[in-house]
VOFIRO-813989 format. One line per 8 residues: number of its first residue (from 1); their letters; for each residue z negated, y negated, x of N, C-alpha, C. Coordinates in steps of 0.02 Angstrom, whole numbers, plus 50000, padded with zeros to 5 digits. Layout:
% VOFIRO-813989
NUM) A) Z,Y,X,Z,Y,X,Z,Y,X  ...
END
This chain:
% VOFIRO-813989
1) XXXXXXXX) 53685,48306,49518,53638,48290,49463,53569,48271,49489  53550,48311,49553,53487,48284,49588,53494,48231,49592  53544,48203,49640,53533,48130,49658,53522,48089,49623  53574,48093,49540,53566,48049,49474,53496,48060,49457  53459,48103,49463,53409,48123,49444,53368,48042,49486  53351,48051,49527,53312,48020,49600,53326,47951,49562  53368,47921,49561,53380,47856,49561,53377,47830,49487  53361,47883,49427,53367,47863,49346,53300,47813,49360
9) XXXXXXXX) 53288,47769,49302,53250,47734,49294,53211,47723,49249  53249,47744,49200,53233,47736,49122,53187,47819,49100  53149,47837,49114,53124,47904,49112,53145,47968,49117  53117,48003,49124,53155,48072,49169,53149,48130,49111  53219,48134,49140,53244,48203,49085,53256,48273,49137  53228,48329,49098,53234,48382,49137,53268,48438,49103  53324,48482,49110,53361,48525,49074,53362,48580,49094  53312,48600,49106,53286,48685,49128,53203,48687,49122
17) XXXXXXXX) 53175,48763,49120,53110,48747,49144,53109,48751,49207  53133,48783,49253,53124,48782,49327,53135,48694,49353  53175,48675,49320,53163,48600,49345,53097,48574,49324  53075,48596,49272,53005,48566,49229,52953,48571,49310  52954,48646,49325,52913,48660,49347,52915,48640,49430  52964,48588,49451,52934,48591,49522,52898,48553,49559  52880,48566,49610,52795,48537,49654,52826,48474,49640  52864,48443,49697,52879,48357,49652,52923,48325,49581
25) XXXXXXXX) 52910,48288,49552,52938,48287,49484,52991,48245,49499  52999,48211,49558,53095,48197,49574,53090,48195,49637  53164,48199,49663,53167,48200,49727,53144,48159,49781  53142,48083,49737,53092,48019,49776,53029,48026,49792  53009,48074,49751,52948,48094,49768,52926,48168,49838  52980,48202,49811,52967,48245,49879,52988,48209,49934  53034,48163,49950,53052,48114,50003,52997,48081,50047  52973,48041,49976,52913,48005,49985,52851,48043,50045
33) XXXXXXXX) 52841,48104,50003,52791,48142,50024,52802,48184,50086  52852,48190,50099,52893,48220,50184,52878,48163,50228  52884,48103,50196,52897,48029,50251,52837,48016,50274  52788,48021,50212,52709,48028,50247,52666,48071,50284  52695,48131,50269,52681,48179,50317,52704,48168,50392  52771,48148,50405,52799,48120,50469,52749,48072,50496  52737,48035,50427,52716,47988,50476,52626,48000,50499  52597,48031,50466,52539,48048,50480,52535,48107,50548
41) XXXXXXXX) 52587,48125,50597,52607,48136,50628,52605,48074,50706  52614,48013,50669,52601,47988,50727,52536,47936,50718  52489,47970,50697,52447,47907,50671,52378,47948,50725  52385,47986,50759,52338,47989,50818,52361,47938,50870  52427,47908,50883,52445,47858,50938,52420,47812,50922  52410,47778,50861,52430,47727,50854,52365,47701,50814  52305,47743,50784,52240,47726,50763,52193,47733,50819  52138,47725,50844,52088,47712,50856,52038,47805,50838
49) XXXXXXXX) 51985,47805,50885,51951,47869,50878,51898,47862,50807  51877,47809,50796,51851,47790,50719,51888,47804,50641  51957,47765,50649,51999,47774,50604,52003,47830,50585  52032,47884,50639,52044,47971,50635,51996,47993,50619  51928,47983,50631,51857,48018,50605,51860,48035,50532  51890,47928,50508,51896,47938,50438,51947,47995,50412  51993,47985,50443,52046,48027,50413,52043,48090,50399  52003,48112,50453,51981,48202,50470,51930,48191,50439
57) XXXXXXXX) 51882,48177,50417,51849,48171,50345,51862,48169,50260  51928,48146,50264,51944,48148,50219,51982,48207,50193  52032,48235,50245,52061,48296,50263,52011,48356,50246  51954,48379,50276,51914,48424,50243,51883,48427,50198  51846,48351,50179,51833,48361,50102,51890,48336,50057  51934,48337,50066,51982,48326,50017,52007,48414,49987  52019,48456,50047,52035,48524,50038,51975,48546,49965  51915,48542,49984,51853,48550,49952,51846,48531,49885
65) XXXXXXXX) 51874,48468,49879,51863,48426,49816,51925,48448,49780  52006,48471,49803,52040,48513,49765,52008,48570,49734  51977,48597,49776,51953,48665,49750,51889,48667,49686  51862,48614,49705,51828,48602,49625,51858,48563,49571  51918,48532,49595,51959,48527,49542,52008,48572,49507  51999,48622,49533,52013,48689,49495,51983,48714,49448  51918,48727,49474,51874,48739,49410,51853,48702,49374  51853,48645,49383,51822,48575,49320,51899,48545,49294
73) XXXXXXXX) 51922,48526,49336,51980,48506,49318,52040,48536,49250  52046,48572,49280,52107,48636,49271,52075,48703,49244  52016,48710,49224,51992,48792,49201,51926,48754,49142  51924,48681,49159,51875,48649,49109,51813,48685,49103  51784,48724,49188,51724,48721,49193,51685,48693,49227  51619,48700,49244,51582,48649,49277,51545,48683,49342  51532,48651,49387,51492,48676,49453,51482,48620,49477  51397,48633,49491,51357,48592,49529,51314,48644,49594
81) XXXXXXXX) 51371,48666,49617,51360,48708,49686,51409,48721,49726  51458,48643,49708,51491,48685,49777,51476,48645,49841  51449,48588,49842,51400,48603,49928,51398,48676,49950  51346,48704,49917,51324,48746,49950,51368,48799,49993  51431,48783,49941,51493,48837,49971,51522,48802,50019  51518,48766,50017,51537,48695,50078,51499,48732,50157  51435,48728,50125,51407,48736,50190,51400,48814,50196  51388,48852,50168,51420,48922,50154,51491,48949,50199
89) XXXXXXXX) 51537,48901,50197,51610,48907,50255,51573,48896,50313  51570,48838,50304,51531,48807,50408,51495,48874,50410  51442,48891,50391,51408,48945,50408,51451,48990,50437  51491,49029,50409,51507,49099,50408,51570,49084,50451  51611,49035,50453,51654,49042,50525,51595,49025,50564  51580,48977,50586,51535,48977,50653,51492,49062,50676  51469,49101,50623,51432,49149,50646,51487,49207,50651  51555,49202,50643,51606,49245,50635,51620,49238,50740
97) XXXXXXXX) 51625,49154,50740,51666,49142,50799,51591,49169,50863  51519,49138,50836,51488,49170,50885,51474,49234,50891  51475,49289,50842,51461,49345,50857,51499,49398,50856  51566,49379,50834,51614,49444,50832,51682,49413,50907  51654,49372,50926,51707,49370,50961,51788,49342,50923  51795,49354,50863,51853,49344,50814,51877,49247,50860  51940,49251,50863,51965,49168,50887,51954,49124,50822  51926,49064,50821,51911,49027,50775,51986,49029,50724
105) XXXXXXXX) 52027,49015,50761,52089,49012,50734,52112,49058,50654  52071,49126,50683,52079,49183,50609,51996,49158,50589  51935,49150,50624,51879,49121,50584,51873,49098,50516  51926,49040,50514,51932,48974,50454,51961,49024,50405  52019,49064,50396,52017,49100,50328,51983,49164,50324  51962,49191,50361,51911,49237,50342,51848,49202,50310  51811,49154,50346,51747,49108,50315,51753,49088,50244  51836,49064,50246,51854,49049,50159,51853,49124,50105
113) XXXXXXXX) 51877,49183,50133,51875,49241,50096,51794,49246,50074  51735,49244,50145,51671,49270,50138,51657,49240,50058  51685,49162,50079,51632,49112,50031,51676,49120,49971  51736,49137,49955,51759,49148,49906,51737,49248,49862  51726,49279,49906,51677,49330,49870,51588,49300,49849  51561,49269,49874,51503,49245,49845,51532,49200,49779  51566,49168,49774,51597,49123,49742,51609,49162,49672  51637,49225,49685,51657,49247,49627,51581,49304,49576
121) XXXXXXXX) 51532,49311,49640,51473,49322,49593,51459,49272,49579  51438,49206,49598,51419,49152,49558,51443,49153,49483  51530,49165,49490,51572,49174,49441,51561,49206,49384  51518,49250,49381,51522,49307,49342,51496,49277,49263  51431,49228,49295,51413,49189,49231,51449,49159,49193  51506,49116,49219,51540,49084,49175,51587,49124,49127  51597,49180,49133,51617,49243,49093,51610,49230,49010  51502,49216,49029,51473,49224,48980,51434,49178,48944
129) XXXXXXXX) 51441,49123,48986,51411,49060,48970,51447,49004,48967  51433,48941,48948,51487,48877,48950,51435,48811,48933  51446,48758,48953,51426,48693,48943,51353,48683,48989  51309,48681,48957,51251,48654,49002,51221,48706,49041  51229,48759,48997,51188,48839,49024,51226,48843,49103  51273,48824,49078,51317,48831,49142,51323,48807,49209  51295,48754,49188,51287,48694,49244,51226,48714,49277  51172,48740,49210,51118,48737,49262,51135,48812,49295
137) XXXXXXXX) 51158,48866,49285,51180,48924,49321,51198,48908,49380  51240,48877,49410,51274,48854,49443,51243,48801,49512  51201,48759,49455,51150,48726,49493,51094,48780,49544  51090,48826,49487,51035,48898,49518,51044,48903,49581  51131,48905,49588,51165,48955,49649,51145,48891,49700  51182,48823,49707,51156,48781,49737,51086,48804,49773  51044,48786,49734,50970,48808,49769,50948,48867,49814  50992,48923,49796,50977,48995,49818,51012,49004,49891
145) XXXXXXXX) 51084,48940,49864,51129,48938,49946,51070,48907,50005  51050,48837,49974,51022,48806,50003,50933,48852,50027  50908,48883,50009,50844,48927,50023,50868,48981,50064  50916,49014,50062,50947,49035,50104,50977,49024,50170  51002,48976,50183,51019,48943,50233,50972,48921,50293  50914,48907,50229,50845,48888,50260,50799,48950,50295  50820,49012,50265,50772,49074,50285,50819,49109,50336  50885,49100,50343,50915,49167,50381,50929,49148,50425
153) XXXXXXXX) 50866,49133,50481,50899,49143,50538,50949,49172,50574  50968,49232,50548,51026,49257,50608,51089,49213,50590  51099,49206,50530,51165,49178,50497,51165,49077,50528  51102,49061,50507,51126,48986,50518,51064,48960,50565  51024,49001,50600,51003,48958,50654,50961,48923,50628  50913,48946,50538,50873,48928,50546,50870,48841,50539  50814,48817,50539,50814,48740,50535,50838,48714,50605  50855,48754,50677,50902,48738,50724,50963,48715,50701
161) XXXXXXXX) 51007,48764,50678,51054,48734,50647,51093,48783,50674  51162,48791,50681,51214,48840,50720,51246,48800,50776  51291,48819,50824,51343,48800,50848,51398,48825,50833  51448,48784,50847,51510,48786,50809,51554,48795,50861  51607,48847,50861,51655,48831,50949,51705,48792,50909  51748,48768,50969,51815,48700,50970,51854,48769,50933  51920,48732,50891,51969,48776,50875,52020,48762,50936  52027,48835,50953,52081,48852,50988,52139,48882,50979
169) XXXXXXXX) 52205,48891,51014,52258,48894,50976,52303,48926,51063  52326,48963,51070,52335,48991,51121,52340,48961,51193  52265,48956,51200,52206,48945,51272,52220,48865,51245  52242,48810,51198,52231,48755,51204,52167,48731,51167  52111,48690,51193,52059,48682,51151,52073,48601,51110  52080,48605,51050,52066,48562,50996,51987,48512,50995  51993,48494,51058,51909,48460,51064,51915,48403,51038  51979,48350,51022,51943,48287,51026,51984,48264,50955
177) XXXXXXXX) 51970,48214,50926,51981,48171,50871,52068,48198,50860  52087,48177,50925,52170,48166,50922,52199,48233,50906  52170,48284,50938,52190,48354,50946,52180,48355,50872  52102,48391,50845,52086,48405,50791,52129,48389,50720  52162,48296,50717,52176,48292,50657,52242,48327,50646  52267,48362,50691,52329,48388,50692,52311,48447,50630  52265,48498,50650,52211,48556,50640,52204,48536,50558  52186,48488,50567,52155,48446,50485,52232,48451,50438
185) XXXXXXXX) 52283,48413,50468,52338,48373,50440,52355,48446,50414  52380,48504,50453,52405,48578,50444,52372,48610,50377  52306,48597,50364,52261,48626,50342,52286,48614,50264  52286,48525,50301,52272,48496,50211,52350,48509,50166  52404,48497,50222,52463,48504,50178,52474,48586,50151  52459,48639,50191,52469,48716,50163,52399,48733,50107  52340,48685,50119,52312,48698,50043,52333,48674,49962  52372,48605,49996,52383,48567,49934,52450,48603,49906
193) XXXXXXXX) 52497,48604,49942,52548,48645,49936,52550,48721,49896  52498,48750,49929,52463,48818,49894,52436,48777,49812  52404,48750,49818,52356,48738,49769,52393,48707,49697  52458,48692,49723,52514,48654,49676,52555,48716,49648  52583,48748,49693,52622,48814,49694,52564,48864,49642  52500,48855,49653,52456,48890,49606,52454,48892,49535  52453,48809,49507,52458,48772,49458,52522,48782,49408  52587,48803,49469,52646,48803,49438,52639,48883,49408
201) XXXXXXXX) 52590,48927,49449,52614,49008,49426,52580,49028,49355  52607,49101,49349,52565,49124,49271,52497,49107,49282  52452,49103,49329,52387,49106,49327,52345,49049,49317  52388,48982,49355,52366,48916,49337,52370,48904,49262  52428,48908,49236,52449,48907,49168,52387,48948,49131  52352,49012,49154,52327,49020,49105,52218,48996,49140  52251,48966,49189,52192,48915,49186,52187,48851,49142  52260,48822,49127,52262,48778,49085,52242,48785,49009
209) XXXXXXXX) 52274,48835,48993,52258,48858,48938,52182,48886,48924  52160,48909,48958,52088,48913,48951,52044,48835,48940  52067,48829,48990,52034,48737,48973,52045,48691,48900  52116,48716,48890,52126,48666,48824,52120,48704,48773  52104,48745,48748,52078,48806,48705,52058,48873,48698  51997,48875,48729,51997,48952,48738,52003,49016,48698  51987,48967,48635,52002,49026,48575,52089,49034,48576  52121,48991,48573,52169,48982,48552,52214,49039,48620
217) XXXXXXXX) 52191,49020,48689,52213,49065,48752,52194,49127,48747  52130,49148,48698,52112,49202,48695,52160,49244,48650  52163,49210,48592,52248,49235,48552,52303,49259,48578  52322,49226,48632,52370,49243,48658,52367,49281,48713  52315,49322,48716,52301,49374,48767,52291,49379,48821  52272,49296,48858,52231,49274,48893,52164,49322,48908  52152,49330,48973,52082,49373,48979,52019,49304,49003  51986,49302,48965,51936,49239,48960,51894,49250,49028
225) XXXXXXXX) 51867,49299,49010,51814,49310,49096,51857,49322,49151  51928,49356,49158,51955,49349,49234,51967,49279,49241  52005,49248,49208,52025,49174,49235,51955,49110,49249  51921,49129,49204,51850,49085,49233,51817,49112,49298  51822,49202,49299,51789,49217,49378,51834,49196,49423  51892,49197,49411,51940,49183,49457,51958,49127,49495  51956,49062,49440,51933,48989,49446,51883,48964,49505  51819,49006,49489,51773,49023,49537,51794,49032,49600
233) XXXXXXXX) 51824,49080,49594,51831,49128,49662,51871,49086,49709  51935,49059,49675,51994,49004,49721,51943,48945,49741  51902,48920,49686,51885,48857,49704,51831,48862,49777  51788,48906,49776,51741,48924,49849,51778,48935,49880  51840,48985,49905,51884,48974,49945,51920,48917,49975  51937,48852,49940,51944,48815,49953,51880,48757,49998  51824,48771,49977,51779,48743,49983,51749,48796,50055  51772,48849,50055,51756,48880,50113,51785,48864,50177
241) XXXXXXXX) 51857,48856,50146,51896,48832,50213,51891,48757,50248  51884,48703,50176,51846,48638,50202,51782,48647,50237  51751,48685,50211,51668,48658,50267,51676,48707,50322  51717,48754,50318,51754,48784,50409,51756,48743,50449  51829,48709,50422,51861,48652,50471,51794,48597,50474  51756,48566,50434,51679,48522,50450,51666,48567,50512  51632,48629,50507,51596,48632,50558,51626,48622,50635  51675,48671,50625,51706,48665,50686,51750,48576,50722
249) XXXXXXXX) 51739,48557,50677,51746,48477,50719,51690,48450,50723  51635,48448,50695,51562,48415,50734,51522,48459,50785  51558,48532,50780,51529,48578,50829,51462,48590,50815  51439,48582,50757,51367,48598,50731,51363,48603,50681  51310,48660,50641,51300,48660,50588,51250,48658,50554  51193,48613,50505,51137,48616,50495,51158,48632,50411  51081,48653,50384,51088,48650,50310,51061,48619,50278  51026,48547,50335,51035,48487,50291,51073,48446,50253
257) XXXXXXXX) 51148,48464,50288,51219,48416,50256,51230,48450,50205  51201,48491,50150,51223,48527,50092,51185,48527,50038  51164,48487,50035,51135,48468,49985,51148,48483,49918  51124,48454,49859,51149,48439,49807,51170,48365,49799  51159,48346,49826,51165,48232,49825,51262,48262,49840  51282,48298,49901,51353,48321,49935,51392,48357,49856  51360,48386,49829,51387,48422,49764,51404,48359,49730  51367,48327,49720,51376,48263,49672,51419,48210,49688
265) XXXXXXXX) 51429,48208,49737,51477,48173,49779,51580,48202,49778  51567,48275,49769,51629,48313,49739,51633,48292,49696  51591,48298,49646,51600,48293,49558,51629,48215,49577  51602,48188,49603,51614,48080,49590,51697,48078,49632  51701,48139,49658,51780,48118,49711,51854,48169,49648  51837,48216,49596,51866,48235,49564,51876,48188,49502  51809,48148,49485,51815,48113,49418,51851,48060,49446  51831,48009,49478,51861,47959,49512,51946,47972,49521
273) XXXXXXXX) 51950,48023,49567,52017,48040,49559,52064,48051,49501  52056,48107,49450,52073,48122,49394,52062,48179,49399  52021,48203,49335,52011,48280,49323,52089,48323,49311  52099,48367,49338,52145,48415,49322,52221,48376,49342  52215,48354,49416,52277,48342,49457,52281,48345,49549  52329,48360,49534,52308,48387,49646,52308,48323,49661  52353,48269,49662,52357,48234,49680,52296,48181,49683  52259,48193,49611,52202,48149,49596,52147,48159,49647
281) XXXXXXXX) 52151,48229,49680,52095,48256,49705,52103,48226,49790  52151,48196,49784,52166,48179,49871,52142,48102,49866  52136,48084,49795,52140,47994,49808,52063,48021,49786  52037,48044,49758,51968,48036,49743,51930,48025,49807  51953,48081,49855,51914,48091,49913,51915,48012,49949  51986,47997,49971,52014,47933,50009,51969,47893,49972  51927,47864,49901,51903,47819,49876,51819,47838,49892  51805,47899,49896,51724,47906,49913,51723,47907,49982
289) XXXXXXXX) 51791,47924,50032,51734,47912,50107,51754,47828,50118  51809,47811,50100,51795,47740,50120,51764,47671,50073  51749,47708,50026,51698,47649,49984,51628,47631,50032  51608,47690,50063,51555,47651,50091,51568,47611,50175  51618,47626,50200,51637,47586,50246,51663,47507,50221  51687,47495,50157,51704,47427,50131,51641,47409,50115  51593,47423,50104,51526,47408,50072,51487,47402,50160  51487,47434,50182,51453,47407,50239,51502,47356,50264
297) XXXXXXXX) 51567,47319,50268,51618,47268,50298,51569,47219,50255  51575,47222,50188,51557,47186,50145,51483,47158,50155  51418,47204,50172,51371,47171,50190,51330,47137,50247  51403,47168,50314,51395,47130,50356,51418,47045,50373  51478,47063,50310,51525,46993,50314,51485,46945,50252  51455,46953,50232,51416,46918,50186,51342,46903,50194  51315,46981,50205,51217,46955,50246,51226,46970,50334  51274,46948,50369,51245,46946,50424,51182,46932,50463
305) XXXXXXXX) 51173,46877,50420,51108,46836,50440,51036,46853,50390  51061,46883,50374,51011,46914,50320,50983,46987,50322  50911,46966,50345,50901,47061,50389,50867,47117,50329  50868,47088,50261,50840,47140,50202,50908,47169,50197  50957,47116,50176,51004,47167,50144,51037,47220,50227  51026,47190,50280,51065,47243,50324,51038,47300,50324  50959,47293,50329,50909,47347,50292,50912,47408,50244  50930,47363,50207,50970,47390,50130,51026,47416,50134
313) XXXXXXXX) 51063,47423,50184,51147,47461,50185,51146,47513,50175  51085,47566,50183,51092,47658,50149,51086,47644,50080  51047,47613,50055,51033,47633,49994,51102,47580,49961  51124,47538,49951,51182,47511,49945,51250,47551,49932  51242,47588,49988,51303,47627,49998,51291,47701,49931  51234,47729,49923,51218,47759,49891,51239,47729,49787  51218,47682,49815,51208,47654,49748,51285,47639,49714  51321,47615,49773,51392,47601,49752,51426,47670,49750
321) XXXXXXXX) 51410,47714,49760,51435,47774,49741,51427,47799,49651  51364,47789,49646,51356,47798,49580,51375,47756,49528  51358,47699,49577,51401,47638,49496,51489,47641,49516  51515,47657,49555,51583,47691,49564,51593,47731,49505  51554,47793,49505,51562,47855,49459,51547,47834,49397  51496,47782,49348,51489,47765,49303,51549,47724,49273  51563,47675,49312,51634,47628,49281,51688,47672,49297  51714,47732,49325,51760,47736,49308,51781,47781,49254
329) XXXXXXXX) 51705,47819,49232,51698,47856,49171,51692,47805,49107  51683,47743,49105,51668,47714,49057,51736,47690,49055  51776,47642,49118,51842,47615,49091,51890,47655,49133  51897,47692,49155,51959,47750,49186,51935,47827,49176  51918,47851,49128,51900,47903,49126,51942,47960,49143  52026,47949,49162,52085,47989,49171,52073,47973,49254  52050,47928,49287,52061,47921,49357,52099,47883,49412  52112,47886,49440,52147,47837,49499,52209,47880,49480
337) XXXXXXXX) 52238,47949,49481,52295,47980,49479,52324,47946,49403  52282,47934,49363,52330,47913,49280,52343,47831,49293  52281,47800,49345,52312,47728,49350,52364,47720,49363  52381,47757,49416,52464,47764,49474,52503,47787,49410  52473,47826,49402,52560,47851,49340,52573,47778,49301  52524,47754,49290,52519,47699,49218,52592,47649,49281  52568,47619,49320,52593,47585,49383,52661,47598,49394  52694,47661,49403,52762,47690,49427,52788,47697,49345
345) XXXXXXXX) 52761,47686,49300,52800,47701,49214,52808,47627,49214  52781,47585,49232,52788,47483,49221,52838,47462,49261  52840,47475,49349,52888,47492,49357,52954,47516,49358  52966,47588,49310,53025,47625,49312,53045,47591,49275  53009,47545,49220,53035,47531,49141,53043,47447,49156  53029,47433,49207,53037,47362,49219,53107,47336,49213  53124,47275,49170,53089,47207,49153,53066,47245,49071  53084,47320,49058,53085,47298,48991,53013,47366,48985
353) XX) 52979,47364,49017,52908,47386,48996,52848,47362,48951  52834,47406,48920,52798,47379,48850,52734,47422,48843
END
């Protein structure tokens, strides 16, 4: 019946809930998603030390940008701080690996636990608050990460910044592009995997349900403040373990890269993607780190000869980020993940799609 399943065309029928409920919704699809994993396996041979940068960029903030698609997405709350938890991870593994001796290796989820207990006092507000109050709460924490970062010397080195050690893995050091995206690739498939497996359990469900009615979740005996602190709590974890893996591949850590402009840049890689889908949260990322590499192709291949606009390539790149985030709230407000669905339903239903 699987196989009939795999190969139907005409829309998919499911005759259990355990079938409802699994990580891929047919077997072409878990196929699919094994084949790319293989093959991202050999894509240190065969890319360039630039390419992989991108990739391992995308790999850690992609982990990150799931994790605030938890709470915005999927729990239908809002945060404009998770930079700070971003840089909050880098912090706290790097000062784990320099001062306790601990192998980076156990570093990266302990750093995600630290930042996922701060995470969940942040949390506490959304308990009691919702919509703008919220945002700016949230925004608060932002600032307090960031003033912090700035005052505690022992923790981050201060406007020095930290050092970060190589991840190691028994006596092998993970120093270079090729090594690392391995580190990355591991990372990203056991978060997304987790983070899907999350979605499927009682607890996602009653993240969903919080999101699409809270009175209505509250009826049904839903606990309103655990699942919003909780939301919290997974999503900095996630965001702890992405800006881990950041630090420890640039081997430095400042708390200049944490901005709030970096918060805003999550929010533009979840909307872009699609609010409240794992999948959305991987293409969001893939569309914000390489929009500005097509935008710089673009203004070299067009103003070469022209030294304002080459001038002009930061703020450009900036700018196409935001008019990114505006059009796709105005004409894709579901995301790059509902385009693809729209795409594979024209397809399945092809010639006779309507």
């Amino acid at each position: 019946m699987a196989s009939a399943h795999s190969r139907m065309r005409c829309g998919e029928f499911r005759t259990s809930y355990q079938s409802d409920m699994t990580i891929f919704p047919t077997p072409l699809a878990r196929r699919v998603a094994i084949v790319a994993v293989i093959g991202l396996l050999f894509a240190p041979l065969l890319l360039n030390a630039y390419q992989l940068n991108l990739l391992i960029q995308i790999g850690y903030y992609g982990i990150a940008a799931l994790g605030l698609n938890i709470v915005v997405g999927f729990t239908g709350q809002i945060s404009l701080g998770h930079a700070a938890f971003f840089g909050l991870g880098a912090f706290a593994s790097a000062w784990l690996s320099n001062n306790t001796g601990i192998p980076v290796f156990f570093c990266i989820p302990l750093a995600g636990l630290a930042t996922m207990a701060v995470g969940l006092l942040v949390g506490i507000p959304a308990g009691r608050i919702k919509g703008l109050y919220l945002a700016i709460a949230t925004l608060a924490s932002q600032y307090i990460l960031e003033d912090f970062f700035a005052r505690a010397d022992w923790f981050t080195g201060g406007s020095a910044g930290a050092m970060a050690s190589p991840f190691t893995l028994f006596g092998y050091m993970f120093n270079s592009d090729r090594s690392y995206f391995y580190v990355v690739l591991t990372y990203v498939v056991v978060m997304y995997l987790a983070g899907t497996n999350l979605l499927r359990s009682r607890d996602g469900r009653a993240f969903v349900a919080v999101r699409d009615h809270y009175l209505s979740a509250e009826i049904m005996g839903i606990n309103l403040n655990k699942y919003r602190i909780l939301s919290f709590g997974i999503s900095s974890f996630y965001a702890g373990i992405g800006g881990a893996l950041f630090g420890h591949y640039l081997g430095f850590v400042s708390a200049e890269g944490f901005t709030l402009l970096l918060s805003i840049q999550f929010l533009g890689m979840v909307i872009i993607g699609g609010l409240g889908s794992v999948m959305g949260s991987l293409l969001g990322t893939i569309f914000m780190v390489l929009l500005p590499e097509v935008m710089e192709f673009g203004v070299h291949l067009v103003g070469s000869n022209n030294s304002a606009l080459t001038q002009a390539l930061a703020y450009i790149k900036e700018m196409a980020i935001g008019l990114a985030i505006i059009l796709f709230l105005i004409f894709e407000p579901d995301g790059l993940s509902h385009r693809w669905k729209m795409i594979k339903n024209y397809w399945k239903l092809y010639p006779f799609s309507y």
